[in-house]
Steps between C-alpha positions, in 0.01 A plus 500: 500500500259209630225666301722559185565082482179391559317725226812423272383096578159606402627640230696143397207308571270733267734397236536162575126489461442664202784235352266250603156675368722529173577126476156384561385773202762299248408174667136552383574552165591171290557376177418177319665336206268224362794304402876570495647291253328585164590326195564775205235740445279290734303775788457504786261711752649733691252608830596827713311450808425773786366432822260716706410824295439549147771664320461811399494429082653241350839399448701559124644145347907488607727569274797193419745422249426226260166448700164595376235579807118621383224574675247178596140473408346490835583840639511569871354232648406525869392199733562385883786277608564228733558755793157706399767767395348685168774418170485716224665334186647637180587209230744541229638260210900488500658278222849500351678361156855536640630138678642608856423670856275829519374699796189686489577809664293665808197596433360852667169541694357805630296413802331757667754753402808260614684325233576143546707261291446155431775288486720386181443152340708306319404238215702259305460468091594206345510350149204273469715287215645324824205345621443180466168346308327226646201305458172345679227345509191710602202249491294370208816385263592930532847562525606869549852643482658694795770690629613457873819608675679608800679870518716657728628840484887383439680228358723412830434635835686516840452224763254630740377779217137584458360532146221548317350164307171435335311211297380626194241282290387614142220250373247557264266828537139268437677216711537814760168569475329159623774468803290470798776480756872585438661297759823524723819346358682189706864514450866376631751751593882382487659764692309742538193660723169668357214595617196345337408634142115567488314640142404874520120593412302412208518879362888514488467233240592638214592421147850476333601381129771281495617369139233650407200357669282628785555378833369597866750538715479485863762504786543341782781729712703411835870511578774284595845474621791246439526308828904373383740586247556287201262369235136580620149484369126519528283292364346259264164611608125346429203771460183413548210691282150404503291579227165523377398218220192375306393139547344278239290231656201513269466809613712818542552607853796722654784243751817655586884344364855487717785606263865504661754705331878438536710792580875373462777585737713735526858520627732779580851570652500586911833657561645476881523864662861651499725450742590751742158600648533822794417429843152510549391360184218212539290413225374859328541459156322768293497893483413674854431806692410484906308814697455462877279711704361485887199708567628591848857681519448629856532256775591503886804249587386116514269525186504272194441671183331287183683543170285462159751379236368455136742426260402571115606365170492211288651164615465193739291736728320203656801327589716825646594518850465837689731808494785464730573833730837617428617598875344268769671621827312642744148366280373114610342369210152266486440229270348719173155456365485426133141574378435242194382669216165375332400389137762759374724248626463436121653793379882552501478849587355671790529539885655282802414645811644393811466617885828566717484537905742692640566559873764735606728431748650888552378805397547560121451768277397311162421174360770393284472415148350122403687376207446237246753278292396363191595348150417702192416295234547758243844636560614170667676672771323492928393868599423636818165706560515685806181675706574854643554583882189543698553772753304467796459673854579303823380613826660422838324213669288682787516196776693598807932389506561168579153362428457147405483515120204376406431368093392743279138590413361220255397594149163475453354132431541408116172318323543223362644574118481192274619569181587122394484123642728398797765271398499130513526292789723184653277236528552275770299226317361510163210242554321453840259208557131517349392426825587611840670309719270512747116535471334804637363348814848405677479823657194412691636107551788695694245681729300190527753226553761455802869621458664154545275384211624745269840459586513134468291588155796682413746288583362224316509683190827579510618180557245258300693604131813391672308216643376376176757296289552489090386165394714461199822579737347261736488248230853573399634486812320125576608341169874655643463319860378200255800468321759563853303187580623250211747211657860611489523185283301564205669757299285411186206555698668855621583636163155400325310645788717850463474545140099408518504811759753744308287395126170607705640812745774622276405405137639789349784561727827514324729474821812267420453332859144419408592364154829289614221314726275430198795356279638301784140345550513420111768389483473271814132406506422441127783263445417087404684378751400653831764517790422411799590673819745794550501693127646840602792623683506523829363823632279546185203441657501797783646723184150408315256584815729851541411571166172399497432731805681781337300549203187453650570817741600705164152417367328599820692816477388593170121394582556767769643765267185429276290661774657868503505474145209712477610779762846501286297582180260739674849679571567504160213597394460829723913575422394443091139681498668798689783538281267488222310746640788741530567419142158648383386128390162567703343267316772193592543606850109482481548101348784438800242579767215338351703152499577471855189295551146493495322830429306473819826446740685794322630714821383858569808627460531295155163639425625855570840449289249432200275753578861767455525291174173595334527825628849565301338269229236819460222344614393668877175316479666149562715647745243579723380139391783350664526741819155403573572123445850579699266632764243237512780272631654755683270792606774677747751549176563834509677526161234327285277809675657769476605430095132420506397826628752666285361372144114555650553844564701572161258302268192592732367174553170435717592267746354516867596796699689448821580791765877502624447347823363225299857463302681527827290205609602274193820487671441246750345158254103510536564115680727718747117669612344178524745359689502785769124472517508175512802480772360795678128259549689200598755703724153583660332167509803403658532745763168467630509122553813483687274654761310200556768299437723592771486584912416831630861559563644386197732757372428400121200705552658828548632430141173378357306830657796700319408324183146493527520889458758509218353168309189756434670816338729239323194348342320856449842620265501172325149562428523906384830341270312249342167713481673800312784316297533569165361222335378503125290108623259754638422664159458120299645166587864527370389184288257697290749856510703606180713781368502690220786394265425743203570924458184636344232197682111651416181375704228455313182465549432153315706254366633683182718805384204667378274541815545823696803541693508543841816598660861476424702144712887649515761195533537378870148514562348286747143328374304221623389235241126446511468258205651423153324479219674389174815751435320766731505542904239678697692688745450743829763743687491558865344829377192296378538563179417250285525397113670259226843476408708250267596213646851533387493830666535343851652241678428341816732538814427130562580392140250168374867400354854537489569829393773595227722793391267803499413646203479797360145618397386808365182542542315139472409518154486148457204486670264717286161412426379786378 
């Protein structure tokens, strides 16, 4: 019988892993749509990628209604991708006269005798009557006449729904043809949440006749999702195109023109979800299915077992929270691992994959069923998508009765898997002072100088700022005493003495008290006939001194209240740039930060908050910019590291290499190494001269011989720390280092676009600035490689001035001398 279970678990997980070879054959098989909102009769290209082997002959165009899909021009074309993986891509042309939503069915490949599918695609047709014409300027007195829009794939959408949306711009096919750079579009969202809509390639521009004319079309594609119900909207937007122009100054010479296009906004309807959601409903709003699978379904009693969930569709996947197992007794349940997906966080469809520990707490015969509750969109009803029972085979524990439990057998140590930024961080302060607060030496004053000194140091400043009085309030508080001092007699004298102090302390002041004293002085003082003696009622004059003394302690209260005016707006600030970072307004939460104060007292953990910024923004490379600059000020901040690891080893950027040790070393602040060198030497110095110092029998030398053999191997660690830590000053002087801001950077090797190239800079990467020389840089890695870049490719971690919102290049252009 014990035989007959285990080869039927064999069996299982043979199964289970030919499921899994199965989904990694249709995961390696994609498809492409160019664009997928095409106005009538406009194409598009349609590219059926496969991954790994060539297929066997090529794929037949899909058949759908009311769409027409024909073979491309270029064939099979075959080439390496990102991941050195071999792609071998078919191109079609798909185009459509019938206003609406079409899928593209499946299309079949034969791969080494195994047929694979592809999966469907859906496009949007519209009728290009509904766009709206505008007009610009594009250099030399040239206007041109464009189309520019936003589309989404419905009308109205549910709160929290995920949806298709694109920018589509339609200008002028020679216009097209001297663009140089196509830009990214800066928008406002009202209500809504998008990731950041970047142009396709060059080639998938392609042409389109709308009233009639010629125009090249090209997308730029993302999605989005209503954030609240009611009247939302995307948009206006400004596009930036740079274009190629001819310059007559006596002579004809090529210069380059900046022509912004307007793309209008557009609004649409976000209805609330329904009421009456099922338990275990959270925020999945799409179409779903879930598959769970363990590799290991035999286990002795006290094992954990590790769950791979992936749930599939089309939806919020980035946002969905883990399956939920439908029957949790006898099962404790850890904290589950959702694995971010990458840059097909783009696309609405695809996979969520999340990992689920389970420990057992009594012997159990399956894994129950995960389940998921979401919102289809669709029907507009919630549906439940269940996973099916894992059996698995539980052996007795083999420890002897009544043995001291011990915990189970740890899983073996996960690697570090970065698939996106950490989130932001609570910063205690978002400015810290330019300068420290002490200079560098006061550790070695401390070894040099007596204890009592530096206590009485100490204590004197503490108490000096208390020590130290306000001269205006000690002004104030004189010309008060002054006017206590005025014979009881001389009322006249009284009153014209308190309204010369109110008129100069209180000018503006509207307090009745304070006024009734002014109009009694007029109305006293500034008569013809001046009394004489006694002119107020008894009493009056203590009422006037009260007074007197009252206001001036509201004034000192408010000249207090001026002083945490600044931490009181720093709080605002962080509580404002944080919201407006959840909002998906990088760019203001980017403004918020920046206005705390000076640019060079901006806090590392301010630093690091903008460095999340730029990195949602789109733009990695000034990320790392400002996790370097975060850990300039702060080189223990183990955030602004690891996200700076993270986009180095995505984008590939050369930086200096550290080993691991080194990383664990950046924990403690490299001034925490100098300081236990440092204490360790003086701990030392110390010890030895108590010796002298004392009698024979002195027991302070027991301690100081105790000391004098740790003081060494304190100063020996503090020495290896500092020695090894992971310092990029070692590389260049952080005053001369940069980063590469830019995707697509080039060295050259001169100072122009037309000398040989020499090797590719991916954003993030670390250079050291050698010298400048007009709009170019000479540069060198820690690799020693060396060459010229644009200057606008780079910018320095210590920036020559204050820095503003990053912007979004692509590729330096600008900078062409060629």
């Amino acid at each position: 019988m014990r035989k007959t279970l285990q080869f039927s678990g064999l069996l299982r997980m043979l199964a289970w892993f030919g499921l899994l070879c199965a989904s990694v054959a249709s995961a390696q098989t994609s498809a492409n749509l160019s664009s997928r909102f095409l106005a009538r009769g406009e194409y598009a290209r349609l590219e059926i990628t496969s991954v790994g082997r060539e297929p066997d002959f090529s794929p037949t165009p899909p058949a759908a209604p009311n769409v027409r899909v024909e073979s491309g021009r270029m064939g099979m074309v075959s080439r390496t991708s990102n991941n050195q993986d071999l792609e071998f891509s078919y191109e079609f042309v798909v185009s459509s006269d019938v206003v609406g939503r079409h899928v593209i069915p499946p299309v079949t490949l034969v791969v080494a005798g195994n047929r694979v599918q592809s999966p469907p695609v859906e496009f949007w047709v519209f009728d290009p009557d509904k766009l709206q014409l505008s007009e610009v300027d594009a250099g030399e007195g040239r206007m041109i006449r464009y189309y520019a829009g936003f589309h989404t794939a419905k009308p109205s959408a549910y709160e929290g729904e995920t949806m298709p949306a694109e920018i589509k711009i339609y200008v002028p096919v020679m216009f097209a043809r001297e663009v140089l750079d196509w830009g990214v579009p800066e928008f406002e969202r009202d209500g809504v949440t998008s990731w950041r809509f970047e142009p396709n390639d060059r080639r998938d521009i392609l042409q389109a006749y709308i009233g009639g004319q010629p125009y090249a079309a090209l997308a730029y594609p993302s999605n989005l999702a209503p954030s609240r119900s009611g009247k939302v909207g995307i948009g206006p937007a400004t596009l930036r195109l740079t274009s190629r122009v001819i310059i007559n100054e006596g002579f004809l010479r090529q210069g380059q023109q900046e022509t912004f296009l307007q793309i209008p906004k557009l609004e649409f309807d976000s209805i609330p979800l329904p009421p009456g959601a099922p338990a275990g409903f959270e925020n999945a709003i799409g179409q779903f299915t879930i598959e769970s699978g363990t590799a290991k379904t035999e286990l002795t009693e006290g094992e954990s077992l590790a769950i791979n969930l992936q749930v599939r569709g089309r939806g919020n996947l980035d946002a969905l929270k883990a399956p939920k197992l439908t029957d949790t007794n006898g099962w404790k349940i850890y904290e589950p691992i959702s694995i971010p997906r990458g840059d097909e966080r783009r696309m609405i469809s695809g996979v969520a994959t999340f990992h689920q520990g389970l420990l057992p707490m009594e012997m159990k015969s399956m894994i129950p069923p995960f389940q998921l509750v979401y919102f289809d969109p669709e029907d507009a009803v919630y549906k439940t998508t269940s996973t099916e029972p894992i059996p698995i085979i539980m052996l007795p524990s083999t420890k002897a009765p009544g043995a001291a439990a011990g915990p189970p057998p740890a899983l073996a140590m996960p690697i570090e898997r970065m698939n996106d930024i950490l989130a932001l961080v609570t910063p205690g302060q978002l400015t810290i002072p330019a300068t420290p607060a002490l200079p560098s030496w006061t550790a070695h004053a401390i070894g040099g100088l007596a204890a009592l000194l530096l206590i009485l140091k100490a204590a004197w400043m503490r108490i000096a700022p208390k020590l130290h009085k306000n001269p205006v309030q000690e002004r104030r508080n004189r010309e008060l005493s002054d006017l206590s001092k005025i014979p009881a007699k001389d009322d006249i004298a009284l009153l014209k003495a308190a309204g010369a102090y109110i008129e100069h302390w209180h000018g503006k002041d509207t307090d009745p008290a304070l006024l009734e004293i002014l109009a009694e002085r007029d109305r006293v003082c500034f008569r013809a006939d001046k009394p004489a003696g006694d002119v107020t009622r008894k009493g009056r004059r203590d009422e006037i001194l009260r007074t007197l003394r009252k206001a001036s302690t509201a004034l000192a209260v408010v000249l207090m209240a001026v002083c945490f005016t600044g931490q009181i707006r720093a709080a605002d600030i962080a509580a404002d740039a944080a919201k407006a970072f959840e909002e998906s307004k990088y760019e203001d939460a980017i403004k918020l930060w920046q206005s705390a104060g000076d640019h060079r007292q901006l806090s590392p953990d301010t630093l690091y908050n903008i460095g999340n910024a730029s990195y949602r923004m789109g733009s990695p490379g000034h990320a790392a910019l400002y996790y370097r600059r975060a850990l300039v000020k702060d080189p223990s901040h183990a955030e602004a590291r690891q996200n700076l690891r993270f986009i180095e080893r995505k984008h590939g950027s050369i930086s200096v290499q550290y080993s691991n040790y080194q990383y664990a070393l950046a924990k403690l602040p490299i001034n925490g190494w100098k300081n236990i060198l440092w204490g360790g030497a003086w701990l030392t110095i110390i010890s030895f001269l108590v010796f002298p110092a004392t009698r024979p029998d002195a027991r302070m030398r027991v301690a100081a011989a105790i000391f004098l053999v740790i003081g060494p191997l304190v100063a020996s660690v503090g020495a290896l720390g500092w020695r090894y830590y992971p310092n990029d000053s070692i590389f260049a002087p952080v005053e001369r280092q940069a980063v590469f801001v830019v995707p697509k950077a080039v060295l050259y090797a001169d100072a122009a676009r037309t000398a040989p190239e020499i090797i590719d800079a991916p954003e993030g990467s670390l250079c050291e600035v050698i010298r400048i020389s007009g709009k170019w840089a000479y540069v060198s890695f820690a690799t020693k490689t060396r060459g010229w870049v644009p200057v606008s490719s780079i910018e320095k971690i210590i920036p020559d001035k204050a820095p503003g919102v990053p912007k979004i290049n692509r590729g330096g252009s600008d900078d062409s001398n060629a």
